[in-house]
GUTORBA-774192 format. One record per residue (C-alpha): residue in one letter; x, y, z. Coordinates in Angstrom, 3 decimals, m for minus. Layout:
N
atom r:A; X:X; Y:Y; Z:Z
...
This chain:
275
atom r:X; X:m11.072; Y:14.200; Z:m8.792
atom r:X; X:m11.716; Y:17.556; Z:m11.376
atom r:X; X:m8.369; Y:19.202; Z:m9.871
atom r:X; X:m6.586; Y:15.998; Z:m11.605
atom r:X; X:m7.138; Y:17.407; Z:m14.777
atom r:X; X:m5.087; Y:20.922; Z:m14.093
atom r:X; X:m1.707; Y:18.980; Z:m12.379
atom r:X; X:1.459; Y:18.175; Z:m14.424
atom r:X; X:2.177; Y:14.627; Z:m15.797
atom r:X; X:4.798; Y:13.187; Z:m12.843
atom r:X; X:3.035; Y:14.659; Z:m9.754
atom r:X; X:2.125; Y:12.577; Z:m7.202
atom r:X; X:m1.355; Y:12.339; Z:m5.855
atom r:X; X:m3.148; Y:10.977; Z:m2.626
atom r:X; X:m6.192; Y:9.308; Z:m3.099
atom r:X; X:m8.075; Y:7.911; Z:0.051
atom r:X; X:m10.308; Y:4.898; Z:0.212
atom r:X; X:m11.589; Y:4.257; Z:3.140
atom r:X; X:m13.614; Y:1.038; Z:2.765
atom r:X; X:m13.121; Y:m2.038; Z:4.924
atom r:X; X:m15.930; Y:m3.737; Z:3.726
atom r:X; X:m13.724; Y:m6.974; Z:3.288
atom r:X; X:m12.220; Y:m7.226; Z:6.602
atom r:X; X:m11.310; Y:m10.988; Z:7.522
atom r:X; X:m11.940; Y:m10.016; Z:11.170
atom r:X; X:m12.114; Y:m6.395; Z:12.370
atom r:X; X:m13.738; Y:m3.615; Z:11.162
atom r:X; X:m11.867; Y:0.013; Z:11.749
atom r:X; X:m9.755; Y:0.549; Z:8.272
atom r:X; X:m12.440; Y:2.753; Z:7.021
atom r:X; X:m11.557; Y:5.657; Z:9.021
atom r:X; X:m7.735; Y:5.407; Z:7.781
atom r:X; X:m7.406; Y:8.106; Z:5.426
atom r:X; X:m9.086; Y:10.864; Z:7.391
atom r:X; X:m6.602; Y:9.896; Z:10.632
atom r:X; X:m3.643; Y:9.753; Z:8.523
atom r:X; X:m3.968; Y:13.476; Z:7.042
atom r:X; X:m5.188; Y:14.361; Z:10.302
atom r:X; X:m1.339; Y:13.898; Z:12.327
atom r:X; X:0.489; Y:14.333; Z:9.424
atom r:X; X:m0.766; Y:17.947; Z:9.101
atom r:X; X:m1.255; Y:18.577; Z:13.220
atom r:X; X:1.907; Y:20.417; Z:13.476
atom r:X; X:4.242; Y:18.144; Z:15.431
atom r:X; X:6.003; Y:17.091; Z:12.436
atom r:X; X:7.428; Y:18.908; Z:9.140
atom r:X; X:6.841; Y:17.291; Z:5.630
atom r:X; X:9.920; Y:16.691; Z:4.765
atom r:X; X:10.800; Y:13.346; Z:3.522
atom r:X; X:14.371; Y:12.109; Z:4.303
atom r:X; X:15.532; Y:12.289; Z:1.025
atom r:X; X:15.301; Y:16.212; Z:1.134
atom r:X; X:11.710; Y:16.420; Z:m0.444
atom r:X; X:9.429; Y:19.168; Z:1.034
atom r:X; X:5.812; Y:18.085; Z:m0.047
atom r:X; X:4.698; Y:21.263; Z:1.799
atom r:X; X:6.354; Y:23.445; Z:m0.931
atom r:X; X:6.624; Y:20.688; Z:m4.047
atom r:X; X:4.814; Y:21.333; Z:m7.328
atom r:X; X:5.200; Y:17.576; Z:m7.666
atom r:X; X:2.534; Y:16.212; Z:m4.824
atom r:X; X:m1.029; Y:16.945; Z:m4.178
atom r:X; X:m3.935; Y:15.564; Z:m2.138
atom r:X; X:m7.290; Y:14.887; Z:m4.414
atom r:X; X:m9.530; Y:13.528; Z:m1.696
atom r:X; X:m11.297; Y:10.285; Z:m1.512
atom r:X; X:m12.951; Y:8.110; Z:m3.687
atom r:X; X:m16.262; Y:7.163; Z:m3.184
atom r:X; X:m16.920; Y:4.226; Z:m1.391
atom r:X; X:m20.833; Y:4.885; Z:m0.182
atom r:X; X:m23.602; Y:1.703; Z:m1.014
atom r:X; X:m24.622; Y:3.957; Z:m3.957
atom r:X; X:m21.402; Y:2.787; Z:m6.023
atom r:X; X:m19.583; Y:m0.269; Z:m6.616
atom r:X; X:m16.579; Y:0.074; Z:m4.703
atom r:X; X:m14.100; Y:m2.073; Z:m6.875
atom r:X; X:m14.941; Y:m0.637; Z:m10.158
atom r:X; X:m15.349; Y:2.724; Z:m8.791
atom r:X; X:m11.607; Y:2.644; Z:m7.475
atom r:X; X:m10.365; Y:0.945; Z:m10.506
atom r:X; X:m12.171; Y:3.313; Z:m12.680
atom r:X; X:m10.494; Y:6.269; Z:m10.637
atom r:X; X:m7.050; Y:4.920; Z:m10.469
atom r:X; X:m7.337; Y:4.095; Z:m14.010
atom r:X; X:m8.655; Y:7.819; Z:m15.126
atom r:X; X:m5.257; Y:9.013; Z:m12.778
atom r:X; X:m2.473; Y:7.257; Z:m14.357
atom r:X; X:m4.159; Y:7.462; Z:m17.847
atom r:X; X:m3.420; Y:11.318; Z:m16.877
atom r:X; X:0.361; Y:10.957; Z:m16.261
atom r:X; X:m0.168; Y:10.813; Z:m12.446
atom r:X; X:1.644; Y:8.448; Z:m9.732
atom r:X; X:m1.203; Y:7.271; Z:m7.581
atom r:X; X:m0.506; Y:7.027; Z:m3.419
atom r:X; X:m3.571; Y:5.585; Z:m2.250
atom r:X; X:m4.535; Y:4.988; Z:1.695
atom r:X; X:m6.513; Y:2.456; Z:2.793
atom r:X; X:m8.532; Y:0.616; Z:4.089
atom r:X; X:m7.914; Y:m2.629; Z:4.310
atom r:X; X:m5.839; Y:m4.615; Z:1.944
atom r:X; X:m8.528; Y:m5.940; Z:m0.121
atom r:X; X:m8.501; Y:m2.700; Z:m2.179
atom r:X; X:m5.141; Y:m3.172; Z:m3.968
atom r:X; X:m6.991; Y:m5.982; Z:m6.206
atom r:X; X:m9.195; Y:m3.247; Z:m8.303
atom r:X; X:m5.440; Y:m0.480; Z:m7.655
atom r:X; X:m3.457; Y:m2.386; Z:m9.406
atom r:X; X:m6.135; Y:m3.238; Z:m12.175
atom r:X; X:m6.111; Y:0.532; Z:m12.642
atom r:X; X:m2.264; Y:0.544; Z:m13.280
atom r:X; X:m2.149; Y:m2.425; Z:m15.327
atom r:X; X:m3.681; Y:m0.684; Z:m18.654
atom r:X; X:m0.840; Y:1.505; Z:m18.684
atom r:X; X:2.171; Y:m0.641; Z:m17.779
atom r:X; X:2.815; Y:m3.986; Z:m20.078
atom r:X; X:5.352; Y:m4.586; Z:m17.181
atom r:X; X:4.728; Y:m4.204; Z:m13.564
atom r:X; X:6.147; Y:m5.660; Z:m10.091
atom r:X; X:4.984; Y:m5.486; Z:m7.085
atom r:X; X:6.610; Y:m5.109; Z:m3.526
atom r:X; X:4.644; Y:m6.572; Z:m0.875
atom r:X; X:5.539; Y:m5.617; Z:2.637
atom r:X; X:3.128; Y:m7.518; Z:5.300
atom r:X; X:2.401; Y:m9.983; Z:7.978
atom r:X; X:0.445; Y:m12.164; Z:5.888
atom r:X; X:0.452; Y:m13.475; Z:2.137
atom r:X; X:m2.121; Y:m12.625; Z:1.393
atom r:X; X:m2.752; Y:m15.151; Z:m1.091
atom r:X; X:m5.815; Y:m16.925; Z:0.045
atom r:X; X:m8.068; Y:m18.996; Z:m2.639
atom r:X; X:m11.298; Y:m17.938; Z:m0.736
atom r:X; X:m11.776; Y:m16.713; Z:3.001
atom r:X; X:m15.008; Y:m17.517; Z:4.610
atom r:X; X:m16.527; Y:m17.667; Z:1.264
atom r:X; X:m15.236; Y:m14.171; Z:0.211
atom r:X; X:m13.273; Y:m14.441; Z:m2.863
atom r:X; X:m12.393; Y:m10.103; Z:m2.374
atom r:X; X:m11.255; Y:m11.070; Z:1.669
atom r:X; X:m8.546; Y:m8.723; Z:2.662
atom r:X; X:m6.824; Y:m12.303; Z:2.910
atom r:X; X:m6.706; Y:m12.675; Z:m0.553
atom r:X; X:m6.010; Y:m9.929; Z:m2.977
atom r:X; X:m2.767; Y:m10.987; Z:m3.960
atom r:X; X:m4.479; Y:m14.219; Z:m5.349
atom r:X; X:m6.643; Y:m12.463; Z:m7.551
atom r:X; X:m3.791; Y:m9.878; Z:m8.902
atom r:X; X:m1.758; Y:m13.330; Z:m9.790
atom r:X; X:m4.647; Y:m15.293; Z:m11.379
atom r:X; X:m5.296; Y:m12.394; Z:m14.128
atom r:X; X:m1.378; Y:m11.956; Z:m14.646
atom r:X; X:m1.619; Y:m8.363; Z:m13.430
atom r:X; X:1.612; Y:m8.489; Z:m11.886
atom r:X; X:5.408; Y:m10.216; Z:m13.570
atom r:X; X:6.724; Y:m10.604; Z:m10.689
atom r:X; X:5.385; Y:m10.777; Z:m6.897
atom r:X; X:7.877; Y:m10.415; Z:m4.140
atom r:X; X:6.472; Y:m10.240; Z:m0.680
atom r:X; X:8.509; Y:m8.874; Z:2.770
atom r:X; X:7.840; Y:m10.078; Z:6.389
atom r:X; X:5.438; Y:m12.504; Z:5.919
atom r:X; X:4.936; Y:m14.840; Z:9.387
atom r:X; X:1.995; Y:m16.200; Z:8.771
atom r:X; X:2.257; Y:m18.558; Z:6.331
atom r:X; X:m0.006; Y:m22.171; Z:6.216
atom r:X; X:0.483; Y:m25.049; Z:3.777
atom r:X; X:m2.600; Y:m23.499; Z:1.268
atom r:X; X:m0.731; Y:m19.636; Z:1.166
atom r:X; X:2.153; Y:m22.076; Z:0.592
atom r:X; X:0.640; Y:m23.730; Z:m2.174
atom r:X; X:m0.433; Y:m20.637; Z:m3.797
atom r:X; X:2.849; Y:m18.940; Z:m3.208
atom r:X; X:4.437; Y:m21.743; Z:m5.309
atom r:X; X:2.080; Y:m21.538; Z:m7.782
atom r:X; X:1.905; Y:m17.885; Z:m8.677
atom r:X; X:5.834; Y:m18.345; Z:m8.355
atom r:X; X:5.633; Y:m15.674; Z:m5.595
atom r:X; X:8.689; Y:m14.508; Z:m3.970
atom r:X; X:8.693; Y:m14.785; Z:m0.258
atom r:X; X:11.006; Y:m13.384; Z:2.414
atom r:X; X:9.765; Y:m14.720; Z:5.717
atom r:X; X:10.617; Y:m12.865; Z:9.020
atom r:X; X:12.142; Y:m15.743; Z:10.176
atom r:X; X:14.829; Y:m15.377; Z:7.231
atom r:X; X:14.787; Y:m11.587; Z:7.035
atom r:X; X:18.587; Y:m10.317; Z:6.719
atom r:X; X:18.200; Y:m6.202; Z:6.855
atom r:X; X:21.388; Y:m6.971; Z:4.251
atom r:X; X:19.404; Y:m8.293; Z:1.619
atom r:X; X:19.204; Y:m6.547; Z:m1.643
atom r:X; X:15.913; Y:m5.954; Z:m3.738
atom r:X; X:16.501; Y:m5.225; Z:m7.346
atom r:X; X:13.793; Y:m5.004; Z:m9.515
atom r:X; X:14.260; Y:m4.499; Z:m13.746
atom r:X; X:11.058; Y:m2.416; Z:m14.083
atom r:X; X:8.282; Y:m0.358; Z:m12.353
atom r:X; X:7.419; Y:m1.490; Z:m8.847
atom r:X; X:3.734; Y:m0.968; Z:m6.968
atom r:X; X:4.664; Y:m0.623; Z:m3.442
atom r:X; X:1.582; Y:m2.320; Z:m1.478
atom r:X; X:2.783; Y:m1.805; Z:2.292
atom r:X; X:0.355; Y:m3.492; Z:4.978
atom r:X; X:0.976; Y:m1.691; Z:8.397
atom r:X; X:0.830; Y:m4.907; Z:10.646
atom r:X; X:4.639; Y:m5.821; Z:8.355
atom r:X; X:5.399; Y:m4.314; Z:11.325
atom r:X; X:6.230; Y:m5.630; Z:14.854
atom r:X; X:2.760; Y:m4.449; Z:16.867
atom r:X; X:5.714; Y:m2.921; Z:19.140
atom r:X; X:5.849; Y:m0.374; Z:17.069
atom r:X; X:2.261; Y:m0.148; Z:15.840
atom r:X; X:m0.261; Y:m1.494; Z:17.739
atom r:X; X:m3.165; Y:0.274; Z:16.036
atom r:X; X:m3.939; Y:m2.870; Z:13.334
atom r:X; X:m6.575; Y:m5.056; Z:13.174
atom r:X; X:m4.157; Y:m8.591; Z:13.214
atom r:X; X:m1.536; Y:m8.555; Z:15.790
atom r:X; X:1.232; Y:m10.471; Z:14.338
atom r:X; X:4.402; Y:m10.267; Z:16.970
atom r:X; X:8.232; Y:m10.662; Z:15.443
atom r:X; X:7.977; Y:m8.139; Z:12.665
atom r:X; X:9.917; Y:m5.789; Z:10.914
atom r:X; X:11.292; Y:m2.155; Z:12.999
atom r:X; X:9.941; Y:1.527; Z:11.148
atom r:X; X:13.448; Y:2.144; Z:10.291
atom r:X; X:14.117; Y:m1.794; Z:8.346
atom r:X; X:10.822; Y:m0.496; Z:6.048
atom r:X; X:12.058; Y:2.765; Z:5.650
atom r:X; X:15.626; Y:1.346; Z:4.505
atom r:X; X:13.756; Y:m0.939; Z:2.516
atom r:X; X:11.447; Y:2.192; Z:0.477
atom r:X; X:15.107; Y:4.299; Z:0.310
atom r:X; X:16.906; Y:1.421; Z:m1.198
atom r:X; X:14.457; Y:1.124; Z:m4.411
atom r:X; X:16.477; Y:1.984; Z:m7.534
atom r:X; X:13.641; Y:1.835; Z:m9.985
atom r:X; X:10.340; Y:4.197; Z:m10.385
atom r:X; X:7.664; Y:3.726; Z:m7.695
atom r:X; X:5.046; Y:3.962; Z:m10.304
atom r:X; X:1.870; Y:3.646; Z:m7.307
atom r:X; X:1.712; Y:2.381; Z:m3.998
atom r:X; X:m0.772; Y:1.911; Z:m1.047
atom r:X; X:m0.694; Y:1.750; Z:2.681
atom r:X; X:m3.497; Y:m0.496; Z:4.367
atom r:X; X:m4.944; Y:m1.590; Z:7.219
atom r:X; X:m4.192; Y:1.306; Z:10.090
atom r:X; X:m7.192; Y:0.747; Z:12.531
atom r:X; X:m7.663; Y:3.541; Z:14.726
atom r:X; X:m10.218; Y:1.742; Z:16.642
atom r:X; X:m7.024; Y:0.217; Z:17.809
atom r:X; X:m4.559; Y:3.431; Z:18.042
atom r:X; X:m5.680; Y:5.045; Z:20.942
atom r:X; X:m2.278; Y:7.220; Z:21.394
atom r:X; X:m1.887; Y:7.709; Z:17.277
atom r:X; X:1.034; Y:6.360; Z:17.010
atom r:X; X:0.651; Y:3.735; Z:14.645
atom r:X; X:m1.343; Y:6.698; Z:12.649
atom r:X; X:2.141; Y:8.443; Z:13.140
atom r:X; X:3.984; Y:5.953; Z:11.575
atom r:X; X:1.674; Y:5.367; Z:8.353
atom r:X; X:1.943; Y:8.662; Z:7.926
atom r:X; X:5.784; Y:9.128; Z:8.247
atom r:X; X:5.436; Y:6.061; Z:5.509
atom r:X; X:3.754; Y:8.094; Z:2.993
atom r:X; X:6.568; Y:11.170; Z:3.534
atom r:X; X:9.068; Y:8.171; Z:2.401
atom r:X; X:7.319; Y:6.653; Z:m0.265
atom r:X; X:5.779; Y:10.160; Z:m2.111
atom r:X; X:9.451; Y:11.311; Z:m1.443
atom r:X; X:10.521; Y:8.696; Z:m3.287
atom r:X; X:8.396; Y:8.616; Z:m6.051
atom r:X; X:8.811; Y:11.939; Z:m6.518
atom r:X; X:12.871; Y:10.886; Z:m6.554
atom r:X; X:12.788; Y:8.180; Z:m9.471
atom r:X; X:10.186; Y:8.562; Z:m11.347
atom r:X; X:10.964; Y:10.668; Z:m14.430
């Protein structure tokens, strides 16, 4: 990450992690971030975001690479070292995943610089597990573990369908905000009073639309109702993350498509509000 040191405070930067080392039930989110770059820059598409944003031409955005994820480091501190080093810098952090356990050690990173920080949750699942299988760091329960040490003020989670009586349990005691497909009114308005970490779990969607996940959770959310969602954010996207794309699963690339249509939206965005 030496090229961090020679961008200008504000720009957004990709970081890749491709780790799925805590997968609750199929490997393949490790080869996320490679795929991703891979159709956004084949040529079919421009990089335009919607809003007008060119990240081809914009001084503002820049890809750093990966961070290391081999058995010679340890993964969590390595990426919460990294993110950390990033935002200490001035930089707005867009990380791909991987699967979801890696937001836990992301949003330690951004916690030392923001004494106030929300997070928008956009997924099939909560999330909020105590333990999975024994595996306090499952993909199944990050959200848990950002709650217990108070890393987040406020948790509000989109699309959810897979909710039991513990992720219940946990939702009321975290005092999580949950939306549940069942309720989801396209109409409803998000407002946040601060800084928002966008953490956006590919399988929110219906696997319509993106089959290439590793949990196939039918009734979900449309491309377009996430994409309204990301637009209709009035506050800074300080960092965000998009998880769990399994190409093992994506034979045609177009769930790949779609992530990476996601990240257009979201570094177009941040690019947008943040100061």
């Amino acid at each position: 990450m030496r090229d961090s040191d020679k961008l200008k405070r504000g720009t957004v930067v990709v970081v890749g992690v491709g780790y799925d080392g805590n997968s609750s039930f199929m490997q393949g989110p490790a080869s996320a971030p490679s795929k991703i770059r891979e159709v956004l820059h084949c040529g079919s598409a421009n990089l335009c975001a919607e809003n007008g944003i060119d990240l081809a031409e914009h001084p503002l955005f820049k890809d750093l690479g990966d961070i290391r994820t081999d058995e010679a480091v340890d993964v969590f501190n390595e990426i919460e070292d990294t993110v950390r080093m990033l935002v200490e810098k001035g930089l707005y952090v867009l990380t791909l995943g991987g699967d979801h356990s890696i937001t836990f050690p992301l949003v330690r990173g951004y916690r030392h610089q923001h004494n106030r920080l929300n997070i928008l949750h956009l997924d099939a699942h909560p999330d909020l597990y105590d333990e999975y299988d024994g595996n306090r760091n499952s993909n199944a329960c990050p959200f848990a573990r950002i709650m217990e040490e108070g890393l987040a003020d406020r948790l509000v989670q989109i699309g959810i369908r897979t909710r039991n009586p513990h992720q219940a349990e946990q939702a009321e005691r975290f005092g999580v905000e949950m939306m549940e497909m069942r309720n989801w009114n396209p109409k409803i308005g998000i407002d946040f009073n601060g800084p928002v970490y966008l953490s956006l779990d590919i399988d929110v969607l219906d696997p319509g639309f993106a089959p290439g996940v590793s949990h196939h959770e039918p009734g979900g959310l449309s491309p377009r109702d996430v994409l309204n969602i990301i637009h209709g954010l009035k506050v800074p996207i300080v960092g965000a993350d998009i998880v769990e794309l399994n190409p093992k699963r994506d034979p045609t690339g177009v769930s790949a498509m779609v992530a990476a249509k996601f990240l257009k939206e979201i570094a177009g965005k941040m690019i947008e509000l943040n100061p």
